[in-house]
N, C-alpha and C positions, 0 to 999 in steps of 0.2 A: 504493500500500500504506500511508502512511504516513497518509493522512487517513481509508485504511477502519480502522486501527488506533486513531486517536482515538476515532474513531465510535463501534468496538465496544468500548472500554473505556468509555467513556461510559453505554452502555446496559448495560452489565453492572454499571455500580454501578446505574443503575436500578434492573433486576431485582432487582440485590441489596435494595435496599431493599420490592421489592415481595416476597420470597423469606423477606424477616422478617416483613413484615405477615401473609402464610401460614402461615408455619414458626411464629409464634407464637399465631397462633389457632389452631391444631393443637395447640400442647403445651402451651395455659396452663392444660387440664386436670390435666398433670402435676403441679402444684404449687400449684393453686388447689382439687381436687375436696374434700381432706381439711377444710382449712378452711371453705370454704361448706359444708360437707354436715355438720359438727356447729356451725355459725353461732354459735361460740365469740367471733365480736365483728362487730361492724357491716361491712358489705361493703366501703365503701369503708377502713375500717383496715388489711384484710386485701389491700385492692390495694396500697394505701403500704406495706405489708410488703414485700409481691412487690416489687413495682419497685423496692424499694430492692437485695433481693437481686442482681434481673437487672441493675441499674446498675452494681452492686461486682462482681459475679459475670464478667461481659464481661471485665472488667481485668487477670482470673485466666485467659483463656482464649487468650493466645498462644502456647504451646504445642505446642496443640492444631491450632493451621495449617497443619502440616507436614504433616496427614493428605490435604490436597487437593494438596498436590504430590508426596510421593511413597506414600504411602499405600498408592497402584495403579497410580498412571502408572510409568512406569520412564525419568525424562524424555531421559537422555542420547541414547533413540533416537529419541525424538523433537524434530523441528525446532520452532522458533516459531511459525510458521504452523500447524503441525498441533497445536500446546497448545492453541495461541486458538481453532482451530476445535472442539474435543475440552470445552475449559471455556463455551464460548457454547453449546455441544449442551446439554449438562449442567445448564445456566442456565437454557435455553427451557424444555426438559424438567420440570425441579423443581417450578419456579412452576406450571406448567400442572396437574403431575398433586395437589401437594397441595391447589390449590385445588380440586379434582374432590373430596377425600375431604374438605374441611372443609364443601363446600357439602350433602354426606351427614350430613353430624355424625358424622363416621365419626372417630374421631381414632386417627393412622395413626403411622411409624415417620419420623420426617425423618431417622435415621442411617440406618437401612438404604434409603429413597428416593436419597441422596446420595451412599453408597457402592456401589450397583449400578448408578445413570446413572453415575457415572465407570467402573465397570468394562464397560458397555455402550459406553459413548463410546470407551474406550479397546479394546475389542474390535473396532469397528469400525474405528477408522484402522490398529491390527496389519493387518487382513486386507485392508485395502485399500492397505498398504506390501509385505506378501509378497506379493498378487497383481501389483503393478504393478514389483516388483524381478525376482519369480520364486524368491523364495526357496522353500525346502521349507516345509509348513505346520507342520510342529515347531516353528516359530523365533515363531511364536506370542506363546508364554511370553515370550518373550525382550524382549517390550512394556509386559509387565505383571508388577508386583510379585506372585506369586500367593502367595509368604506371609504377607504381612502384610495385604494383603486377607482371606486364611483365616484368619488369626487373633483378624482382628475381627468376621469372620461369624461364627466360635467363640463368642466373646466375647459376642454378642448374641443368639444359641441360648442359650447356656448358662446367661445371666443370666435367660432367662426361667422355669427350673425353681428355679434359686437362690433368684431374689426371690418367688416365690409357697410356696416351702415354707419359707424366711424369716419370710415373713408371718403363715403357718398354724401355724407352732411359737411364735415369739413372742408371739402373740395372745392362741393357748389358754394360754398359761404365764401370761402377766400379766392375763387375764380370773379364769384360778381364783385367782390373789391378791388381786384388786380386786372381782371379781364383775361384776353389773351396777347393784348400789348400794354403787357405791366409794366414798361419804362416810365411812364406817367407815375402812374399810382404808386411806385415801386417808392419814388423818392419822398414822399410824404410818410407811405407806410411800411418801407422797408427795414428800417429800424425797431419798429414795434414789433414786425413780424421775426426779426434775427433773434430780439433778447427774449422775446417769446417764446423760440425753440432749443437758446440755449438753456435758459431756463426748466424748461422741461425736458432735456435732456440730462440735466446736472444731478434734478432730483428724480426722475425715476431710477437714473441708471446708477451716480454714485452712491447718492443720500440713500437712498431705500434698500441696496445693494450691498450694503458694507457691512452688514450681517454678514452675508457670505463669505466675506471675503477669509483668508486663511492667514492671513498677518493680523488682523486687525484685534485691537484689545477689548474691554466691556467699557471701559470709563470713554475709549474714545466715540465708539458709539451713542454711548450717552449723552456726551456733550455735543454731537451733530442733530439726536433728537432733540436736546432741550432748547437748542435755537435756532432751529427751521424757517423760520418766517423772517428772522430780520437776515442767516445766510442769503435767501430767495430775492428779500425786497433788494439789497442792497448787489448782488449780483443784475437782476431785471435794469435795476438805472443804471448801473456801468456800463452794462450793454446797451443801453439805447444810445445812452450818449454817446458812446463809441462809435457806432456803427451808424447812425445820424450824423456826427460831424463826418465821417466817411464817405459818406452818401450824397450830402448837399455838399463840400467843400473838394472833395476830392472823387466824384464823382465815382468811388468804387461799385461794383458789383459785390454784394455782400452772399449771391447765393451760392456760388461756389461752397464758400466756406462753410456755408449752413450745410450744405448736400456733402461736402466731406465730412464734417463733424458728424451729421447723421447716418454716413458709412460707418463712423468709428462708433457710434452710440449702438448700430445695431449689430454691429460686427460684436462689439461687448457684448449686447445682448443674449447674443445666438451664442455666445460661447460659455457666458456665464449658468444659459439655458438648457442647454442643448449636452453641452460635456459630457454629461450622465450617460448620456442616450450610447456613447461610445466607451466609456472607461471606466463607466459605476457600476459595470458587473464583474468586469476582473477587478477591481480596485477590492467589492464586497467577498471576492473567492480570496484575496490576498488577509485582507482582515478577518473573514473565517479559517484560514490557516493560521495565523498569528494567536485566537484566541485558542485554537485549538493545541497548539505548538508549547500553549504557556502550562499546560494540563500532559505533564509527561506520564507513558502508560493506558492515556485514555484511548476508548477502542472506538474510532471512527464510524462505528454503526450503530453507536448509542450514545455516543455524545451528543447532545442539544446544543443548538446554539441560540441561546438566548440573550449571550453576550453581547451580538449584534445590536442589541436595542440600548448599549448605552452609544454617546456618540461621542462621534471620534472623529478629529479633524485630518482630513489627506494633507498628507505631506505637500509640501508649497513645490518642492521640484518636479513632485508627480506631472502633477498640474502644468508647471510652467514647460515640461516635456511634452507635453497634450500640446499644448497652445504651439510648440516650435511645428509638430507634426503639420498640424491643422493650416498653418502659413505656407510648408512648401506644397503643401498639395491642392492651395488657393494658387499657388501659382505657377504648377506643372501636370496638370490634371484636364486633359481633354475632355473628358464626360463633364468634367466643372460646366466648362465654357460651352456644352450642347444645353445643360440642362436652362441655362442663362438665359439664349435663344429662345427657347419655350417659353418664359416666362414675360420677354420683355417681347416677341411677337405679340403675344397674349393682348399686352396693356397697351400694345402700338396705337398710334393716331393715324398711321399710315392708312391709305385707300387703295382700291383696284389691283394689288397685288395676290397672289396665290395665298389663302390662308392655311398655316397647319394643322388644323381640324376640319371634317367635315361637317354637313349639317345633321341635328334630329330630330326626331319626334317634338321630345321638349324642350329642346330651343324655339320647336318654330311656334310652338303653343304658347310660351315667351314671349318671345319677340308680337305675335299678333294681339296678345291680353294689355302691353303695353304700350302699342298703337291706339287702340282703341281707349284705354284710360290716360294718354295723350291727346285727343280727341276729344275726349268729356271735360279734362283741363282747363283746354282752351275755348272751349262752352262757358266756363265758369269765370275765369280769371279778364276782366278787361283789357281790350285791344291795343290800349296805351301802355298800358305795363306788360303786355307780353311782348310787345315789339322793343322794349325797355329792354327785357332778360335775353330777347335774340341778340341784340345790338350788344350785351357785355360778352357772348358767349360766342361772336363771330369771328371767327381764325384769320389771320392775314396772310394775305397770300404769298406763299415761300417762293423768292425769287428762283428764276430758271437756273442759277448758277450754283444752287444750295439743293443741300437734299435736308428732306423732313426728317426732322427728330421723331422718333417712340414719344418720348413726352419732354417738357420742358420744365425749366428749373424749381417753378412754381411746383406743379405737381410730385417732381421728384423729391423735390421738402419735407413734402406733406407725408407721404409712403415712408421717409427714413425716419422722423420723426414721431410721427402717429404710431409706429409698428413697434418703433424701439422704446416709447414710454409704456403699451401695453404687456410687452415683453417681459421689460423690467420689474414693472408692477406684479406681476405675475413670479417672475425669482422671488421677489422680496418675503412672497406668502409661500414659495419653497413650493411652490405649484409648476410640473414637467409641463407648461403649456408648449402647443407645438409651434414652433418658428414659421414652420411651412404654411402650416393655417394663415395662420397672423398675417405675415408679410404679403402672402397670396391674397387674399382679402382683400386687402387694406389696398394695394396696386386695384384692384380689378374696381371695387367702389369709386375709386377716385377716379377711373377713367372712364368709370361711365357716369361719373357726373360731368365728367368733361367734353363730353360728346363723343370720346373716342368711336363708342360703336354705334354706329350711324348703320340706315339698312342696308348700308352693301357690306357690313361684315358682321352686326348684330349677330343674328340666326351662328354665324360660325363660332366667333368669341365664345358666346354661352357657351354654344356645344365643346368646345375646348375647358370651358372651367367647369362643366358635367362632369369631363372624360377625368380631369382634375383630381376632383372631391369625389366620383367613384371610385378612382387609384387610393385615396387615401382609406376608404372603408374597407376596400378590397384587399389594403393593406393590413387592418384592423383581423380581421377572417382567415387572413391567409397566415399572417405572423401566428396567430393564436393556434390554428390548425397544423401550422407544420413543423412548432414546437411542440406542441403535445407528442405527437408523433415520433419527433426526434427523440426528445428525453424518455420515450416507451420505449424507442428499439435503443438507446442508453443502457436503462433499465433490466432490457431480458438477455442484451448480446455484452454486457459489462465495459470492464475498463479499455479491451481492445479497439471494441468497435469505436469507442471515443477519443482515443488517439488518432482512428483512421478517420474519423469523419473533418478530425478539427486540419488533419492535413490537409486533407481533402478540400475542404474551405479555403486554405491558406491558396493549394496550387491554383482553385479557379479566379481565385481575387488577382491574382499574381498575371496569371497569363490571361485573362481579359482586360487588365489595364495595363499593363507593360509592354505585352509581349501580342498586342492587336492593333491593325495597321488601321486607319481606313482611308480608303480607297480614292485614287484620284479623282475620279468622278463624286462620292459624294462630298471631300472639299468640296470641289469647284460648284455644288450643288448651293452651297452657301454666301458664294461668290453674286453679288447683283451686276449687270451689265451696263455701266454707268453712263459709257459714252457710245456713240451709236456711229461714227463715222465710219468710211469706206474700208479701209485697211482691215480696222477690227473684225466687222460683219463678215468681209472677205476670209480672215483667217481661221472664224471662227464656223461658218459654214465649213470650210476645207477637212475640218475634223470631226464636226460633227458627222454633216450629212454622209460620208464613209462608216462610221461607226456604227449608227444606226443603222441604217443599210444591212449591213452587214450581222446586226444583231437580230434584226427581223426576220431575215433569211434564215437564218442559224433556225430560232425557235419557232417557226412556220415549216422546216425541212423538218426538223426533230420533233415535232408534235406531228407531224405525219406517217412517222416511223411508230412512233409510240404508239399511236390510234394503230397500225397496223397490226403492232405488236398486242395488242388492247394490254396495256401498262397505266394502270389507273394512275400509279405512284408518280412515272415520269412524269403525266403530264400534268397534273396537280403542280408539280414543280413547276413545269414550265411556267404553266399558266401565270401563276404568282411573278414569274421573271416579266410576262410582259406586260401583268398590271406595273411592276415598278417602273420597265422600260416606258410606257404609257405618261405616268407620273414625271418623270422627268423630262422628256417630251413637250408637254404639258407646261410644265417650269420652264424648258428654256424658251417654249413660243410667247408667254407672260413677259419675256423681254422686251418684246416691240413697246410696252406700254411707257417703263422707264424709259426707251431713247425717244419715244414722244413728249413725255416731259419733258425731256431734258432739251430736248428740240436745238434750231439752230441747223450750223452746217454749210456745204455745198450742195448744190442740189446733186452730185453725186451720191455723197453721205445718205440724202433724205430717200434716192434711188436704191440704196442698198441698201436701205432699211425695210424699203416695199420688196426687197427680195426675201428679205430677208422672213417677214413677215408670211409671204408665200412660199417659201421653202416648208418654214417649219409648221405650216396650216397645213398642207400636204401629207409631212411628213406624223402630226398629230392622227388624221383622218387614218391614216394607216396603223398607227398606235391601238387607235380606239378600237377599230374592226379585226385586228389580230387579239386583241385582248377577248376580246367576244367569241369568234373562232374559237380561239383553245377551250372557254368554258364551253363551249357549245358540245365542241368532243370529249370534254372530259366527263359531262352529265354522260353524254351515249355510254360512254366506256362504263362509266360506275354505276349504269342502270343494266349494264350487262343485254344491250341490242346486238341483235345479230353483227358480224364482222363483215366488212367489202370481203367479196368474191371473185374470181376471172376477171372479165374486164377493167370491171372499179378497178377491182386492188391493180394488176397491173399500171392501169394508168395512175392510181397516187404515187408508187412505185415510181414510173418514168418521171414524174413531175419533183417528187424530191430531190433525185438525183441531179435533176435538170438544174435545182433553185441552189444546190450546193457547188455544183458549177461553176452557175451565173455568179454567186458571192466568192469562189475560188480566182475567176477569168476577171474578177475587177467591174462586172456589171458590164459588158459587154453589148453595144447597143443592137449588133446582129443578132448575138443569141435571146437576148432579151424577147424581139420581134418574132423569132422560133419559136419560143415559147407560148410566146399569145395566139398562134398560130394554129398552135398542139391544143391550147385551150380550149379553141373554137370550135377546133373538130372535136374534141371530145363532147364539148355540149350539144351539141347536132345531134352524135350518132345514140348520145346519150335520151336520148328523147324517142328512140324506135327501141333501147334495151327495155325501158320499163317495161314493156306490155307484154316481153319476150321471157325477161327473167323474172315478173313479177316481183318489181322492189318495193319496197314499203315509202310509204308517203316521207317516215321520218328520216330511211335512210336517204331517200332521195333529195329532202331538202339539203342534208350533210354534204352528201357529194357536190351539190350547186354550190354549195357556202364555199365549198375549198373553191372550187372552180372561178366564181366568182371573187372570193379576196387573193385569189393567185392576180387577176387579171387586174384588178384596182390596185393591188400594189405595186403589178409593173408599171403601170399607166401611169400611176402618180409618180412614181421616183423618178420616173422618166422625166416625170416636169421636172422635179427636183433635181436632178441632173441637169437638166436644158438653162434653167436658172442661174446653177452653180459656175455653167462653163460661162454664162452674158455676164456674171459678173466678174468673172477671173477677166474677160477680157475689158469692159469696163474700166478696170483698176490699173490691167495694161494701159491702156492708153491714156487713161491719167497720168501714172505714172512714168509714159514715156516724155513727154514736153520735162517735167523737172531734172529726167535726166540729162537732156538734150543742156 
């Protein structure tokens, strides 16, 4: 026992550390979206922000430990042996499932992950102590803290109504004072609004905080509570005056600093919050061996730990080793910077671009309850004053040589400050509230008081904060369910199996973030098309439209092979390859729209951009009806229909090998024209087989559909081709006069 105890404390600081590298590209959108998303100052300034926060913020977070020892466990009844198997569950478990929703860009709840595999973990040893005692199953309870677990599931329900209409009242209030060209109002009310935030950053996050903190003594505590109000008053006028004579005299912008400060307020927040979520269950297996440790002789399967429930302050290095992790993996961590994208698409003010979510049900039941009680509003409210709140809430037009911000400084204030005083407030009461909630919220209210989603991306937004807040329940269900589980097969396969699984954990953490590439294409997927002139279009055609091409062929030849083969599996696969080809497609023809804003040029430039435009309409039309095609065969195949026979199969036969060919030969425009050829006949003669060999209406439509997307896809590239080569010469000749 004593060397599987090193062992598995060992690997549990591991995971702990690989638990941060997770846990933190999961929530660096918390406290990073606001800032990147109005790029108030260069990226890397706003990382040295954050990290400083998450550095000081850890220090503050000892407290906060207790939640992983008694939290939910109820430890007296349970022995040693059954902690360490209950926090190694809980461990494997974590690691494994955030890494599932960071490699989605899904960015998910690490409180409520952390706090239902403990109550999972701790549900399953209850029920495998009353089975194996004989207890009545009432006595359950009697394992688990179930109030103070309910009261911070309370806590993290309830936070998420609070911070989203939080967001949506404060937004609209200080949007109709500011407007959306605050430089006016900025200089009167700027000042009141800076010492205002730092004000309420000072006391939620340090005053209320310093409980926490792991240095801090009882008297000086004391002497911050006993004078709260004259710190506050006396801090509030330094700052106005400051940032007032700043404003009027020296004409500063004070929001920067407000939008950094509130990077560093919530960057504290989140780490002073959040910590637990990653190091307060090996922190609580280290402090259950230490008590256990001080008890020499005692027999680890009937020792109690009840010792847990005195407390115990984590050591300051622990911590301040947390907080160093937590900084290089804010700034080397590629799932960080996807899950970021999600969040600050989400709260964009941008228009007419691709959103990533699609629509549903209830979004659209959403979106039309809130038209209509938009409508009854403006029944009610006078014409004079609604044209009053249009007029403060009307956007100015972003010149052609600027690109539109996600949101602007005003709003991004609002989100780092509103989030990080709720946060904090929430540490203070030693309550795990979740960051993701909070932060998420608080963004998505403020921009829909801000108009961001207007009805061309209403219906999507929602559906995106659905897909959201079901990830985070889904996270609730799935954590609880596949700790229980784990700490069962813990329980019946012992010490072995728990070596192997915590490996096991370690290798997948290891090589999905280390040791996985992605792909040039999806970079460049996140790349926008900013300038539209001749060259670019030109180069950018050259690669595509080969690719593609080429990619079509490929899985339109190999979905033909497969239906041959009736290989449900292949084509399942495929299929899925050319919804993404579709999708991307889809994304780069959405470019035309950016180099129409962007406008300007030569009328060259404006000409390859109407090619450009027609290439990739072309080339979408093809996307779409290959996508269709493969579902179309893959239903036949997985309904189990008859198979082509003689002729058919023959001729899909000749036609595959003919389209592997063609993408072999470079797209050949003779053999192309063969081919359409070969088509034609086959549709003719195919019109005297029915009646001979008695085919079925459904097989007969299949055979027409190949027949027919053979024929529209050569026809189209062909355009797309004829395009390709007017514009390569086009660019010649442009570019011949500059050589000359």
């Amino acid at each position: 026992m004593d060397a599987f105890i090193y062992i598995a404390l060992g690997l549990l600081g591991v995971l702990a550390l690989c638990d941060l590298f997770v846990g933190v590209s999961n929530d660096a959108v918390n406290f990073l979206n606001s800032a990147v998303g109005s790029r108030t100052a260069p990226f890397w300034i706003i990382m040295a922000v954050a990290c400083a926060g998450v550095l000081l913020g850890a220090t503050f977070s000892s407290g906060m430990m207790e939640i992983a020892k008694t939290g939910v466990l109820v430890p007296e009844r349970l022995t040693f042996a059954e902690v360490v198997i209950v926090f190694c569950a809980v461990m494997v478990t974590d690691v494994l499932i955030l890494n599932t929703f960071n490699s989605f860009g899904l960015p998910t709840s690490t409180t409520v992950s952390i706090i239902f595999e403990l109550l999972g973990g701790a549900l399953a040893m209850a029920c495998y102590k009353v089975w194996t005692t004989g207890a009545p199953f009432t006595d359950l309870g009697l394992y688990l803290n179930s109030g103070k677990a309910l009261a911070m599931i309370m806590a993290i329900l309830v936070s998420v109504v609070v911070a989203f209409f939080a967001g949506l009242i404060t937004q609209y209030v200080l949007r109709l004072l500011f407007t959306f060209r605050y430089q006016k109002s900025y200089r009167w009310l700027g000042g009141l609004f800076g010492a205002a935030a730092v004000c309420a950053i000072f006391y939620f996050l340090v005053m209320k905080g310093l409980a926490g903190a792991s240095f801090m003594r009882r008297e000086w505590i004391v002497w911050v509570d006993d004078n709260t109000r004259p710190i506050l008053l006396s801090l509030f006028g330094a700052c106005f005056v400051v940032f007032q004579a700043l404003i009027l005299f020296w004409r500063v912008n004070i929001f920067p600093f407000i939008i950094l400060s509130g990077t560093f307020a919530l960057a504290f927040a989140f780490a002073g919050n959040d910590l637990v979520n990653f190091v307060g269950v090996p922190l609580a297996a280290l402090d259950s061996f230490t008590i256990f440790s001080a008890h020499p002789g005692a027999d680890p399967a009937t020792f109690t730990m009840e010792g847990l429930r005195a407390s115990m302050r984590t050591p300051t290095v622990f911590l301040a080793a947390s907080g160093i992790v937590m900084c290089l993996t804010l700034c080397f961590s590629k799932k960080a910077h996807r899950v970021i994208r999600t969040s600050v698409n989400l709260a964009s003010s941008s228009r007419g671009g691709k959103e990533q979510f699609g629509s549903s049900l209830p979004a659209r039941v959403i979106v039309r309850g809130a038209l209509k009680f938009h409508e009854l509003v403006e029944e009610l409210i006078p014409r004079s004053v609604m044209r009053t709140l249009v007029l403060r809430f009307r956007k100015p037009r972003v010149p052609k040589d600027q690109t539109e911000l996600p949101f602007d400084e005003v709003r991004a204030s609002v989100n780092l400050v509103l989030a990080s005083a709720l946060i904090a407030s929430a540490t203070s009461l030693q309550l795990p509230l979740s960051t993701t909630y909070v932060t998420f919220m608080v963004a998505m209210g403020s921009s829909l008081a801000d108009g961001a989603w207007d009805r061309e991306s209403a219906v999507y937004r929602i559906s995106g904060v659905l897909t959201v807040i079901s990830g985070w329940f889904l996270t609730a269900f799935t954590a609880a369910t596949a700790c229980a589980v784990v700490c069962a097969l813990f329980i019946w396969l012992g010490e072995p199996a728990m070596i192997l699984a915590m490996l096991a954990a370690f290798f997948v953490i290891v090589r999905s973030n280390f040791f996985s590439k992605e792909t040039k294409e999806e970079e460049e997927s996140f790349r926008r098309l900013d300038r539209g002139d001749q060259r670019l279009v030109h180069d950018l055609l050259m690669v595509s439209v080969d690719r593609y091409l080429d990619e079509t062929l490929t899985l339109f030849a190999e979905g033909l092979d497969a239906f041959l083969d009736e290989d449900h599996i292949r084509l399942k696969r495929l299929k899925n390859r050319s919804v993404a080809l579709f999708d991307e497609i889809s994304f780069r023809r959405g470019e035309y729209y950016s180099m129409a804003l962007e406008g300007g040029g030569s009328k060259a430039d404006r000409d390859a951009r109407t090619f450009y435009y027609r290439a990739f309409t072309n080339m979408k039309e093809v996307g779409h009806s290959l996508r269709d095609q493969l579902g179309v065969t893959e239903n036949y195949v997985a309904n189990s229909h008859s198979p082509f026979k003689g002729i058919m199969r023959e001729n899909m036969q000749i036609l595959s090998n003919d389209l592997k060919g063609l993408r072999d030969h470079h797209f050949v425009p003779a053999q192309c024209s063969r081919i359409l050829r070969l088509i034609d006949e086959a549709q003719k003669n195919f019109l005297g087989l029915i009646g001979e060999e008695k085919v079925s209406l459904r097989k007969s439509e299949l055979y027409l559909g190949y027949l027919l997307f053979s024929r529209e896809m050569l026809n189209r590239y062909m355009m797309v081709k004829l395009l390709q080569s007017e514009l390569s010469a086009s660019a010649s000749n442009e570019a011949a006069p500059s050589a000359a």
